[in-house]
N, C-alpha and C positions, 0 to 999 in steps of 0.2 A: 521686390519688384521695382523696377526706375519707375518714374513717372512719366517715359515714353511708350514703356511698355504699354499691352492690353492684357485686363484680367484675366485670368481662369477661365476655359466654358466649364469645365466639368473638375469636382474634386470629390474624391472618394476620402471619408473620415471614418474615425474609428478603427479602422481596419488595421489585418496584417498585412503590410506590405514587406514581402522577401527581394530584395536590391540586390545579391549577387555580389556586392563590395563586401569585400573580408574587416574593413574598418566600420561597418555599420550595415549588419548581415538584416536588421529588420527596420521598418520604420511603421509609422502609424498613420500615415495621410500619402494621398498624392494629386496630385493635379495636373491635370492637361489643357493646351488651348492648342487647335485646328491639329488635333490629334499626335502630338507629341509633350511629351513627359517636361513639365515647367518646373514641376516643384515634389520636393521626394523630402520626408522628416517629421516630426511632430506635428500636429491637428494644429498647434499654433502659428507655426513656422510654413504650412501650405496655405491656412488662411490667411497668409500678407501675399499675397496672390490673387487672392479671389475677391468679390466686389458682388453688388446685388444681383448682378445677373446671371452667377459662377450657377451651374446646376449643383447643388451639395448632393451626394449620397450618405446615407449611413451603412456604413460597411461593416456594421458591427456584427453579422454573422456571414463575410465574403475574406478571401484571401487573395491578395492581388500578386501574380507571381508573372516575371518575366515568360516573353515564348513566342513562336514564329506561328504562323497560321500557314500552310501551306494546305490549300483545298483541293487541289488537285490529283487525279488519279490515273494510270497509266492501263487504259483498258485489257488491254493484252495478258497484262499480269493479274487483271482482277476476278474473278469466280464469275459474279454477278455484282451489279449491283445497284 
């Protein structure tokens, strides 16, 4: 992280994280600030990001896998719901 930058809010450690990159299919940490992905790699390598205020989680029984959230539903096609 430069030292313009601003810390981590959130970093999930311990964990599996699945990236999708064919040159480093898993990692072990990630972190975010104002809800995009800062830091992706070892529990050492996300904590040079984070600072006392980073919320830490322990992910050590979570798996963190890429994915879109689409909430939306198209009444017409739906049963009930």
């Amino acid at each position: 992280m430069s030292s313009s930058s601003t810390a981590a809010d959130v970093a999930v450690l311990s964990t599996t994280v699945r990236t999708l990159d064919p040159d480093r299919p898993e990692a072990d940490a990630v972190a975010f600030c104002d809800g995009v992905i800062v830091a992706v790699g070892s529990e050492a390598e996300v904590r040079e990001v984070c600072d006392s205020s980073t919320e830490l989680i322990d992910g050590s029984d979570m798996a963190v896998v890429p994915g879109i959230v689409d909430g939306h539903i198209h009444p017409f096609s739906t049963d009930h719901v």
